[in-house]
C-alpha positions in Angstrom: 0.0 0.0 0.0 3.0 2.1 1.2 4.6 1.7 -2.6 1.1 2.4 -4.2 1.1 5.8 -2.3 4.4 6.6 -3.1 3.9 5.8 -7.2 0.5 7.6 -6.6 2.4 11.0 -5.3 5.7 10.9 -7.1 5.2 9.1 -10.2 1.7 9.4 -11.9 0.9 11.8 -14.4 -3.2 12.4 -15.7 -3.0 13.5 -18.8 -6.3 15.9 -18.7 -8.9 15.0 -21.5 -9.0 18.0 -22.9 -5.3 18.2 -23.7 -5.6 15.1 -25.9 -6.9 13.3 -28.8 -8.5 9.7 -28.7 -8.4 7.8 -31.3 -9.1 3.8 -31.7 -8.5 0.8 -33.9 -9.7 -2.2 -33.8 -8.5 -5.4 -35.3 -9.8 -8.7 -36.6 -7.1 -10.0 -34.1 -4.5 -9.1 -31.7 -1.4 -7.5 -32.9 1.6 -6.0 -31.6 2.8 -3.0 -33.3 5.5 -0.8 -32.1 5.6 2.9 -31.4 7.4 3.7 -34.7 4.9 1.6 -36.6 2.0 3.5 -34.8 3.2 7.0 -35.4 3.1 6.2 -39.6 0.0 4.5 -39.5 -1.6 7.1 -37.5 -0.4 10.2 -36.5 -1.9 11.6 -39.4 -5.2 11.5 -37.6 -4.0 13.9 -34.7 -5.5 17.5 -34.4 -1.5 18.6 -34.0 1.5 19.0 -35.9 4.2 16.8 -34.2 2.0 14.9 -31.6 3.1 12.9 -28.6 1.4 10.0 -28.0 0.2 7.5 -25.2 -0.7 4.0 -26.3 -2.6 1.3 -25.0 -4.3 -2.4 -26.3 -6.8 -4.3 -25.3 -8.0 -7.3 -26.9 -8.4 -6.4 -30.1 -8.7 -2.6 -29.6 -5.7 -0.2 -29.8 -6.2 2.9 -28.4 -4.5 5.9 -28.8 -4.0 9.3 -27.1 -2.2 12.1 -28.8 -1.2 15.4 -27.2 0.9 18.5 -28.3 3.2 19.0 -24.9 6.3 16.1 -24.2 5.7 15.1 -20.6 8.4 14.1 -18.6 6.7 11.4 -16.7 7.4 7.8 -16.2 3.4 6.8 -15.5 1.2 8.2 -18.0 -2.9 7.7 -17.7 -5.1 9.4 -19.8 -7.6 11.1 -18.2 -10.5 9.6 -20.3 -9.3 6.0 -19.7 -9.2 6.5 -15.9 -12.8 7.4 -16.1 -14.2 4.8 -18.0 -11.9 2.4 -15.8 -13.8 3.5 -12.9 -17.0 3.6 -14.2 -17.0 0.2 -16.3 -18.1 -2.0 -14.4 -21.6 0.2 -13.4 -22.3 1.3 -16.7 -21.4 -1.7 -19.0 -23.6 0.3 -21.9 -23.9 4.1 -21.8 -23.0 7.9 -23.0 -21.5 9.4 -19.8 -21.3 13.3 -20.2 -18.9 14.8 -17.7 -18.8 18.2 -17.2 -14.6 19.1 -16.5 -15.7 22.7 -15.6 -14.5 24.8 -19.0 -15.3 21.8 -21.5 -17.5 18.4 -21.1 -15.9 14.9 -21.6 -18.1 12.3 -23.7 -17.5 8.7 -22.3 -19.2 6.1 -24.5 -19.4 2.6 -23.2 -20.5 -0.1 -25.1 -20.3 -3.6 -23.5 -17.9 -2.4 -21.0 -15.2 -2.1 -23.6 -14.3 2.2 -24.3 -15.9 2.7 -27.7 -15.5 6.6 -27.9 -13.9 9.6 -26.1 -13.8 13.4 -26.8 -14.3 16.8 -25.1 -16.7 19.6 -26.3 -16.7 23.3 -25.3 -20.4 23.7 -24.7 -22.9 21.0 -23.7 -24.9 20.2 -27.0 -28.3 18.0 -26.5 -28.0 17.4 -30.3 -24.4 15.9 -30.2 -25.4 13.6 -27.1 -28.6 12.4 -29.3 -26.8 11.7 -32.6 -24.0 9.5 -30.3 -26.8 7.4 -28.6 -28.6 7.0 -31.1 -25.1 6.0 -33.6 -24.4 3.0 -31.1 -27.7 2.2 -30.1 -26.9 3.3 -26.2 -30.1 4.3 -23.9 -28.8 4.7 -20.9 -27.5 8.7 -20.5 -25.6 10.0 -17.6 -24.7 13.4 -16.3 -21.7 14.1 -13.9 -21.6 17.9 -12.7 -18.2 19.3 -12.0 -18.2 19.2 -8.2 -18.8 14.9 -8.5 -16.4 14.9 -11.0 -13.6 16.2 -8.7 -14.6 13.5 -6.3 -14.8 10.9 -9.0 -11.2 11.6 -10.0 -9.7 11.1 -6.7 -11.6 8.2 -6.1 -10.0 6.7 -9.8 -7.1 7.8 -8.9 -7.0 5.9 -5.5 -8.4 2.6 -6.4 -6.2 2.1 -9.6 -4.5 -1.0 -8.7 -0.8 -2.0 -9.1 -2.0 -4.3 -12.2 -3.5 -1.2 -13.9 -0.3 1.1 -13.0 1.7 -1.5 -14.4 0.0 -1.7 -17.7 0.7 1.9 -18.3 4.5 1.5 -17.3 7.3 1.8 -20.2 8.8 -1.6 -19.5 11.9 -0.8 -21.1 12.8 1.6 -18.4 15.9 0.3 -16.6 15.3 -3.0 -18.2 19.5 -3.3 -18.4 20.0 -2.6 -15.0 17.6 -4.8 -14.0 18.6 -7.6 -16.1 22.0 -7.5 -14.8 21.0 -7.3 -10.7 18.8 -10.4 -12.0 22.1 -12.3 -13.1 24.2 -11.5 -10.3 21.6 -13.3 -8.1 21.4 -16.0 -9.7 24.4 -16.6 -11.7 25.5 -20.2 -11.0 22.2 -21.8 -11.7 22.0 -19.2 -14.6 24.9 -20.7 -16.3 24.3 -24.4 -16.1 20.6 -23.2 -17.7 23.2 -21.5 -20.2 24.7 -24.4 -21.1 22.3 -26.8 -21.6 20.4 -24.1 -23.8 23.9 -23.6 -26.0 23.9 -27.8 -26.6 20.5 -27.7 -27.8 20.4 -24.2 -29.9 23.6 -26.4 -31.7 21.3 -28.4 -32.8 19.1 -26.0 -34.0 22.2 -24.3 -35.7 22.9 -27.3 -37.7 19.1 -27.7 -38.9 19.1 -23.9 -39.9 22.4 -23.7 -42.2 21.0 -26.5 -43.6 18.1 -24.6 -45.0 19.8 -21.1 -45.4 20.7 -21.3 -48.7 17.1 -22.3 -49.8 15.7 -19.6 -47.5 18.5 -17.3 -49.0 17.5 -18.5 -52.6 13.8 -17.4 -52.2 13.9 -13.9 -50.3 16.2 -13.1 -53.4 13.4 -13.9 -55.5 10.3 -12.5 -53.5 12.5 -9.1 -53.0 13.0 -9.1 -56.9 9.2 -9.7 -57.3 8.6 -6.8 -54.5 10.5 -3.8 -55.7 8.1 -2.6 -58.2 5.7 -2.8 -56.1 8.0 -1.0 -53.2 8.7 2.1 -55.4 4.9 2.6 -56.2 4.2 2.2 -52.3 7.0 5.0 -51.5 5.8 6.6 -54.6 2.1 6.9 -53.0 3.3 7.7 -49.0 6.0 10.9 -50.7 2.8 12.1 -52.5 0.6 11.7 -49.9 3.2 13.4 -47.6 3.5 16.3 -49.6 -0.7 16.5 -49.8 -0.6 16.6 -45.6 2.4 19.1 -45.2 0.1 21.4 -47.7 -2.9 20.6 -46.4 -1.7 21.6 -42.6 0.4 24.7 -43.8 -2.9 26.0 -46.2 -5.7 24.6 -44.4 -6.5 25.5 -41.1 -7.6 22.2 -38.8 -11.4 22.7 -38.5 -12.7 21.6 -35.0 -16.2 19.6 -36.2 -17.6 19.7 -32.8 -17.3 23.7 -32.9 -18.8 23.3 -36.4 -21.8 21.0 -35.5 -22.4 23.0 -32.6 -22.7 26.1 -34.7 -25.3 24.3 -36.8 -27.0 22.4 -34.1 -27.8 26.4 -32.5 -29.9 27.0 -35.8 -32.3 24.6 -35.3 -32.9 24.7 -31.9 -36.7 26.2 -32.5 -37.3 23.2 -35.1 -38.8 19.8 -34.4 -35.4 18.0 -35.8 -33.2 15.3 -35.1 -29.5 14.8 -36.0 -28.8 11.9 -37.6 -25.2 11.6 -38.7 -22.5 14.6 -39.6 -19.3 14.4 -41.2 -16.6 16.6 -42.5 -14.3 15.7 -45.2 -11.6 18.4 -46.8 -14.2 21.1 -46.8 -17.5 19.1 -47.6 -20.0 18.7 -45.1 -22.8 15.8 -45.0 -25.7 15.9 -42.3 -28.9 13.7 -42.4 -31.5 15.1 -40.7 -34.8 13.3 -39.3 -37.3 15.6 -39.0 -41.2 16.1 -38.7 -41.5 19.3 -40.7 -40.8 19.7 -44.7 -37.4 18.8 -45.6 -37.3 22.3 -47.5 -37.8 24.1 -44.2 -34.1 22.2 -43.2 -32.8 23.5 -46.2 -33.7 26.8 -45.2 -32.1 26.9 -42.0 -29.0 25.2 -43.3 -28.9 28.4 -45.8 -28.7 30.9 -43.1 -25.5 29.8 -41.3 -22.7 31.7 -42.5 -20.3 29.3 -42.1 -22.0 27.1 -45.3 -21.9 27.9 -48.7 -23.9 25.8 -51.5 -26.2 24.2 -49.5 -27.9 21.0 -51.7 -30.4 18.3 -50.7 -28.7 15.0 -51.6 -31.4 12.4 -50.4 -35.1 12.3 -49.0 -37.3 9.2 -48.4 -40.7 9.0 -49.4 -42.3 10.2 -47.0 -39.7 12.8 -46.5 -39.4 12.1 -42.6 -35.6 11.9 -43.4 -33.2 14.1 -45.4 -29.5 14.3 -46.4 -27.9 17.8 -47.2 -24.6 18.1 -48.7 -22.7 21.5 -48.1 -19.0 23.3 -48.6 -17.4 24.3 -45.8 -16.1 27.9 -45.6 -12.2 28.2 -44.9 -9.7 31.0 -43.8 -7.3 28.8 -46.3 -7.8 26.6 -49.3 -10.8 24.0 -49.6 -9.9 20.5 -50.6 
């Protein structure tokens, strides 16, 4: 308990939730990538230029925490995971909206596994329907700031040594380590040595004897590969060169300031957010609503942030619609 304390006090660092980015991706089944792996598969997802980045799997879920600061910390817990730790096990299926005190944390929960996390600026009924109704969740909580505090130190306390130890950079000290390891046991250490060296001669043996076929076909497949190798670097310089422009140009547009901007429009209507997404500059929103879908192209028209508004789908009885719209930009639109 002593040692918990003293990790607790000294060690720990809670990355707030509103200093990071969450990102997740899942997998058919369980892999083991490395940091340097992680950061050119995905970095290009984070809101920042040069991110930092605090990883963590689970089953078949890798999850992912970017933020712009370094942190000089050996214990690292994001913010959003220690809340949905703590609050797993009690809601196994809900939207938990947490109110930090200048921004509100979304926790969504689905089958006790962390589905989604983010933080929003103002508390937006609109955003909270669309997300429950997007993963099928009933169950809606609301934590005020004041229980929140109280929630955080209580987290924070009853974090176990398994779940510190999860977040801990096992390579730290590893060396050191490793050698205190063989000064205690050195004796037995070597006769497990030598045993191990009579049967990896074995193995030696059984390998050479294969090496030159092995040799014989990587030559081969590596001959077969390089065409396809210079049109892979080929794609990832060109697609590099598209990023750097797009971030230089193209100011990073925050979608939840965005939808919220929107969502303020049609708070006198009798309408219900379906699903919104942003790509380059093009906006899509579908819209469930009981009034004439013209009447949501109307309101859609009178936010100055949108320019050529267009209805793109309707059913028949035109109880849903789709609008498609561009996306006005200090810089250049995609």
């Amino acid at each position: 308990m002593q040692l918990k304390k003293l990790i607790l006090s000294k060690f720990i660092y809670i990355l707030p939730a509103n200093e990071s980015f969450f990102f997740k991706v899942k997998f058919e089944k369980k892999v083991k990538l490395t940091d340097e792996l992680i950061a050119l598969n995905y970095k290009k997802h984070a809101p920042y230029k040069n991110p930092n980045f605090k990883t963590l799997t689970e089953n078949q879920n890798l999850y992912i925490w970017f933020y712009e600061q370094e942190i000089n910390s050996k214990l690292i817990i994001p913010e959003s995971y220690l809340l949905f730790n703590f609050f797993k096990e009690k809601y196994a299926n809900a939207l938990l909206n947490i109110d930090l005190g200048n921004s509100h944390c979304i926790l969504i929960i689905k089958n006790s596994l962390l589905v989604n996390s983010y933080t929003m600026l103002e508390d937006d009924k609109n955003i909270v329907d669309m997300e429950r109704n997007r993963f099928g969740i009933e169950q809606y909580i609301k934590i005020d700031k004041s229980r929140y505090i109280e929630i955080k130190r209580e987290a924070v306390e009853s974090l176990s040594l398994q779940d510190l130890y999860k977040w801990t950079d096992i390579n730290v000290q590893k060396e050191g380590l490793f050698a205190n390891i063989v000064n205690k046991i050195a004796y037995p250490l070597a006769l497990l040595l030598f045993f191990t060296m009579a049967v990896e001669q074995y193995h030696v043996r059984e390998v050479k004897a294969n090496l030159a076929k092995v040799e014989e076909a990587y030559t081969l497949a590596k001959s077969k590969n390089d065409d396809i190798r210079e049109k892979i670097n080929s794609e990832e310089k060109k697609e590099e060169k598209w990023l750097n422009f797009v971030h230089k140009e193209l100011p990073y547009e925050d979608s939840l300031t965005i939808f919220t901007h929107i969502s303020k429009a049609f708070n006198e209507k009798k309408f219900t957010f379906e699903s919104f997404t942003i790509v380059g500059s093009k906006l899509k929103i579908t819209i469930k609503t009981q009034e004439d879908f013209i009447e949501g192209l109307n309101v859609l028209n009178t936010i100055d942030v949108l320019k050529d508004v267009a209805l793109k789908y309707t059913n028949k009885k035109r109880h849903v619609a789709t609008y498609e719209a561009t996306l006005l930009s200090k810089g250049l639109e995609l």
